[in-house]
C-alpha positions in Angstrom: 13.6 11.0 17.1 10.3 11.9 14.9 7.3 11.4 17.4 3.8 12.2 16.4 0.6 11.6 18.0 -0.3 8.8 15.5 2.4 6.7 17.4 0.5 6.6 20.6 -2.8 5.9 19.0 -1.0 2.9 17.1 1.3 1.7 19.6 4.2 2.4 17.1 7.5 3.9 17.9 8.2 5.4 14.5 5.6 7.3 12.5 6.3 5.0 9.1 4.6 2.0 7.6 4.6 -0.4 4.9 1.8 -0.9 2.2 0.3 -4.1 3.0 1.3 -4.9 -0.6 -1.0 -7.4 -2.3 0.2 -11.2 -4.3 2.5 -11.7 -1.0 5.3 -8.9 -1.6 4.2 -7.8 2.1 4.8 -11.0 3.4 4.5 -12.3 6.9 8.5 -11.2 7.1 8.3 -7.7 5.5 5.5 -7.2 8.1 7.0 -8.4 11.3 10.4 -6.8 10.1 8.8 -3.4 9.7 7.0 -3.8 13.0 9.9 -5.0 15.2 11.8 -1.8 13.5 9.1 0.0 15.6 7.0 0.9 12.4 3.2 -0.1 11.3 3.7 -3.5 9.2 1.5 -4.0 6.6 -0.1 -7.7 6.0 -1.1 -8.1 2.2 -4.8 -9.8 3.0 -5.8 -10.8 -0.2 -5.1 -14.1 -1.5 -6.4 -16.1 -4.7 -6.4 -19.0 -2.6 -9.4 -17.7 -0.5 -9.7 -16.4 2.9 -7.6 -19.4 4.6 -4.7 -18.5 2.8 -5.2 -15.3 5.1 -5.8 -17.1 7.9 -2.2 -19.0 7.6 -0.2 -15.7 6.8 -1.9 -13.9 10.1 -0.7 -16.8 12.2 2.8 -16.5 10.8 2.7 -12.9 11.5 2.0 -13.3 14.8 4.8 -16.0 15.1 7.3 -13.7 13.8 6.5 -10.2 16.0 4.3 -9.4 19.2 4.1 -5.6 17.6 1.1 -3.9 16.1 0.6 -4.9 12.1 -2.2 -4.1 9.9 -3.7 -6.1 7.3 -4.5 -4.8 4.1 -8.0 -5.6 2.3 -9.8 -4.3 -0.4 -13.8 -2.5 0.4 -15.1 -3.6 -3.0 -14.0 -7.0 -2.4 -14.9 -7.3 1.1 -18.8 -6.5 -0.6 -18.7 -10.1 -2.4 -15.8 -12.1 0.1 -16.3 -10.8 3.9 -15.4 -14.0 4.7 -11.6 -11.7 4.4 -12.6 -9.7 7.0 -14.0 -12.5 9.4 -10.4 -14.2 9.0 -9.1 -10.9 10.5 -11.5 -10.9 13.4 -11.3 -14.8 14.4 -7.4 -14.4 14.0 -7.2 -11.4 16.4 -5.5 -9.1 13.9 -4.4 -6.0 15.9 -6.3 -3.8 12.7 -7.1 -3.8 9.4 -6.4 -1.1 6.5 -9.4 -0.9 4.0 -9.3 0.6 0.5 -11.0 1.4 -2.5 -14.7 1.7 -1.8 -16.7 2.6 1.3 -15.7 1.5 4.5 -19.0 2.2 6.3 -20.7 -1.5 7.3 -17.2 -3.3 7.0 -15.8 -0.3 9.4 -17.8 -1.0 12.3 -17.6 -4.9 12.3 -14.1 -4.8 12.9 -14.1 -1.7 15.6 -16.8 -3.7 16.7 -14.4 -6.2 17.2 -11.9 -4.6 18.8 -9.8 -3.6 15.6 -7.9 -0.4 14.8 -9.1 0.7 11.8 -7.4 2.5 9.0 -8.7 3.7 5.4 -6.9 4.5 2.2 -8.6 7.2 0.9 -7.7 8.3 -2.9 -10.0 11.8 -3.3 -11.4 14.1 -0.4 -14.7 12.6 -0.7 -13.1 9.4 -0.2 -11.8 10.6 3.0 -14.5 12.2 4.4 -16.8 9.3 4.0 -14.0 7.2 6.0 -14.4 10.1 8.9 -18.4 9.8 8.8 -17.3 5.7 9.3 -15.0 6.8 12.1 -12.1 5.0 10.9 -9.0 5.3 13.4 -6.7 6.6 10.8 -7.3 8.2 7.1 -4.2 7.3 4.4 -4.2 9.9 2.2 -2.7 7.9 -1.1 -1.8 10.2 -4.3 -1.3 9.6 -7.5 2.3 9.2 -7.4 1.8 5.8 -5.3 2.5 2.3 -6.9 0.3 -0.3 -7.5 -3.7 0.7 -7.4 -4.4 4.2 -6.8 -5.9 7.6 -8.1 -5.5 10.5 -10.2 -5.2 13.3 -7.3 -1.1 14.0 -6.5 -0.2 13.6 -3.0 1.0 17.6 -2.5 -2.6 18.8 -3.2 -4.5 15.2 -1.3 -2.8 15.2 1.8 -3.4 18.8 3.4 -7.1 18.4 2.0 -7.2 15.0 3.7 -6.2 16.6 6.8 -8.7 19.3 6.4 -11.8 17.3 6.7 -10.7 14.2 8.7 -10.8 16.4 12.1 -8.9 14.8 15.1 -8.6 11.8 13.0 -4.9 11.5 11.6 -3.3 11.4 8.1 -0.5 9.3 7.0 0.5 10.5 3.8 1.2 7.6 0.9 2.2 8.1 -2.9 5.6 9.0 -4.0 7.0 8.8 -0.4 10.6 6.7 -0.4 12.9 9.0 2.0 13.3 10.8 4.5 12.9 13.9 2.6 9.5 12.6 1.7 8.6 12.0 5.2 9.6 15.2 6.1 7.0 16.8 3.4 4.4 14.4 4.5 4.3 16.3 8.5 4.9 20.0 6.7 1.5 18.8 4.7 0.3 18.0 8.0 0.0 14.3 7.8 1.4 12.2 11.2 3.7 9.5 9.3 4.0 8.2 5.9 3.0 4.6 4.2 5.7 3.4 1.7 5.2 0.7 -0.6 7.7 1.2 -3.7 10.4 1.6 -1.6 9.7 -1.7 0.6 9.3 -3.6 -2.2 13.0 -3.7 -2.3 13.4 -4.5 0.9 14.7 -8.0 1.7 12.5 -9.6 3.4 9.9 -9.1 0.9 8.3 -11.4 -1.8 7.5 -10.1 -5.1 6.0 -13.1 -7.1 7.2 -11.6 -10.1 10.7 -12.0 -11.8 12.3 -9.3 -12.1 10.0 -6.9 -10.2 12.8 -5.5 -7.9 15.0 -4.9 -10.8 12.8 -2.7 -13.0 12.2 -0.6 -9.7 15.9 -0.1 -9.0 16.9 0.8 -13.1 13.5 3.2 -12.7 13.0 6.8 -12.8 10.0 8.5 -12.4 9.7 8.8 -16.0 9.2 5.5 -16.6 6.0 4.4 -14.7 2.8 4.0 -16.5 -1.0 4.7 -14.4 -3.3 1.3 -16.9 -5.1 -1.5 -16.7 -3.4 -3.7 -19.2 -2.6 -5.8 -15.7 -5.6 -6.3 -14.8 -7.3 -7.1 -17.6 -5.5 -10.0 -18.0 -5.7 -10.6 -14.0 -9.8 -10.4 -14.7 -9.8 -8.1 -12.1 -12.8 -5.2 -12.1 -11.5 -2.3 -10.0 -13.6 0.4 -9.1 -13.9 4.0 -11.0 -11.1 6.0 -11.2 -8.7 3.5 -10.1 -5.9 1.5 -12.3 -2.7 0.2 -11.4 0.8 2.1 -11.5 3.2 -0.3 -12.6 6.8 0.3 -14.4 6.4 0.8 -17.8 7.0 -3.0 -19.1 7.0 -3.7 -22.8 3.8 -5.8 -22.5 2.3 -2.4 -20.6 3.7 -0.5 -24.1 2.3 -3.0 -26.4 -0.8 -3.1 -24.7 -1.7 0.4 -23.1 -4.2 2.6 -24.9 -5.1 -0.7 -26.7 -7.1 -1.9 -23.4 -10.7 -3.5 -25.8 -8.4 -5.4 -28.3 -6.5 -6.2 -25.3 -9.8 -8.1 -23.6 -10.2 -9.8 -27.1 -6.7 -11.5 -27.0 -6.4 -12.0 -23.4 -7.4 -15.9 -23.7 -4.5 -16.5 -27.0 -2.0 -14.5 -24.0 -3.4 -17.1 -21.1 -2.9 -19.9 -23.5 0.8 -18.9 -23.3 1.0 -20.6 -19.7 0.4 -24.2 -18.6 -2.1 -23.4 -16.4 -3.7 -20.8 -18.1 -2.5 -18.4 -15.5 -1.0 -14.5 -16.5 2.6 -15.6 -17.9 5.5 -13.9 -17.0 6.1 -11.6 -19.7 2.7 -9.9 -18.5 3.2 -9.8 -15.2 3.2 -6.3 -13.8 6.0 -4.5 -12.0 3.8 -2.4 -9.9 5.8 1.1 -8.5 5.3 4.6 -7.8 6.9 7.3 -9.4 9.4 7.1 -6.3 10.9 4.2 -7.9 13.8 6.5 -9.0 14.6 7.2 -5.4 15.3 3.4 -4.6 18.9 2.1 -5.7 19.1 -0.5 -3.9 17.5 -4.1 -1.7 18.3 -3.6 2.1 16.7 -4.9 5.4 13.1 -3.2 6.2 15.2 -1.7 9.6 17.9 -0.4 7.7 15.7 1.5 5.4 13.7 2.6 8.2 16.7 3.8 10.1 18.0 6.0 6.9 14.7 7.0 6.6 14.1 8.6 9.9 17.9 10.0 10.3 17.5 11.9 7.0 14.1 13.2 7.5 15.5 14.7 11.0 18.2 15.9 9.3 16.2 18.1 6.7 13.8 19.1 9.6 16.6 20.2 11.4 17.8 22.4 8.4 14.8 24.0 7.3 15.5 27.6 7.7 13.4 29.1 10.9 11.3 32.7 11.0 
């Protein structure tokens, strides 16, 4: 069995986790499923509903496992809606994972509180302002990773990652949906891996959009598109440098490179929908380019399981000096 020192620090028995997956794909059940598996489950903490929404999914968290989790919110949100992360501290949440912006005042509130902290960190300066913070644990997310993310692969991130974050450890994220990318995660030096592609298809979680698991599984890694068509027409301001990796729908291939006549008709695509809300054909399908490694929808602990055996079977077969 793969044990690193990340385990002990988390209270984890396997060194894998799942991206606390935004719009309630990591539900309450994908979370406490991939904690009772012995892994870090990852809470989706941001809600359109506000921050009671949160407040209800934490307390169903905790219903369902008596494991670490970790609850995912955004830094540049946090700077308008802290109210996010007071949810976190009222409810008890064993940690939070921030991303996308600087973790620095929101960082030491919740250690403050007693929270394991974790940051997502997209570039090397990202990562060593999360060491200055003194984050708990630095995810080192490439380019390769679905949903919101960077330009910088995960090859060249993670060992930089490692090199400035000290005695703080890496978990590598960003193309990762195996055990043969778990196994190139620790030879890069990270301690475990974050997947989120790959539990997307996991059963117990809750894509809001139809069809979402389907375009992962008929993917390659040919067929994923880094834009912001998605959010455009979520109203959604992300910071520099970021956009969203989604499968490459045909409303992303009408509308990508076209993003300003895109703003212009996004009101005549809302009108589409009853309640003016994004319809479905512009929904995104968020994935990494791993989505060409996932064939199938299993149970969180089953994927964790085939995970870890393969990853200790290509450890086991690397050839030795």
């Amino acid at each position: 069995m793969i044990r690193t020192p990340l385990c002990d620090r988390l209270g984890i028995e396997v060194p894998i986790g799942n991206a606390g997956m935004a719009g309630g794909t990591a539900s309450p059940r994908l979370c406490a499923a991939v904690s009772n598996a012995g892994g870090l489950g990852g809470l989706g903490g941001i809600y359109r509903e506000g921050p009671e929404k949160l407040r209800e999914k934490i307390r169903e968290t905790k219903a369902l496992t008596s494991r670490p989790f970790s609850v995912n919110l955004w830094v540049w949100l946090l700077d308008v809606a802290p109210q996010f992360l007071d949810v976190c501290i009222e409810e008890g949440a064993p940690s939070v994972t921030l991303s996308f912006g600087d973790p620095g005042d929101h960082a030491k509130r919740a250690k403050d509180a007693g929270l394991v902290v974790l940051h997502q960190a997209q570039t090397v300066a990202g990562a060593k302002r999360a060491a200055a913070a003194g984050v708990d644990v630095i995810i080192a997310q490439g380019g390769e990773a679905g949903g919101h993310t960077g330009s910088v692969g995960t090859m060249a991130l993670v060992p930089q990652v490692v090199d400035v974050a000290g005695d703080i450890p890496v978990l590598a994220a960003g193309g990762i949906a195996d055990g043969r990318g778990l196994a190139a995660a620790l030879a890069l030096g990270a301690q475990g891996a974050i997947m989120g592609t790959r539990f997307v298809c996991a059963e117990e979680a809750e894509p809001p959009a139809h069809g979402h698991r389907e375009h992962i599984i008929e993917a390659t890694a040919d067929d994923t598109v880094w834009t912001d068509v998605f959010d455009i027409m979520d109203g959604l301001q992300w910071p520099d440098g970021i956009h969203g990796r989604s499968v490459n729908t045909p409303f992303a291939r009408e509308w990508h490179g076209r993003e300003a006549e895109l703003h212009e008709h996004r009101q005549a695509i809302l009108s589409e929908s009853p309640d003016r809300m994004t319809p479905p054909r512009a929904h995104s399908a968020y994935a990494g380019q791993s989505a060409g490694l996932v064939r199938d929808v299993r149970p969180a602990a089953a994927i964790m399981a085939d995970v870890m055996a393969e990853a200790e079977g290509v450890l086991r077969g690397l050839p030795r000096p």
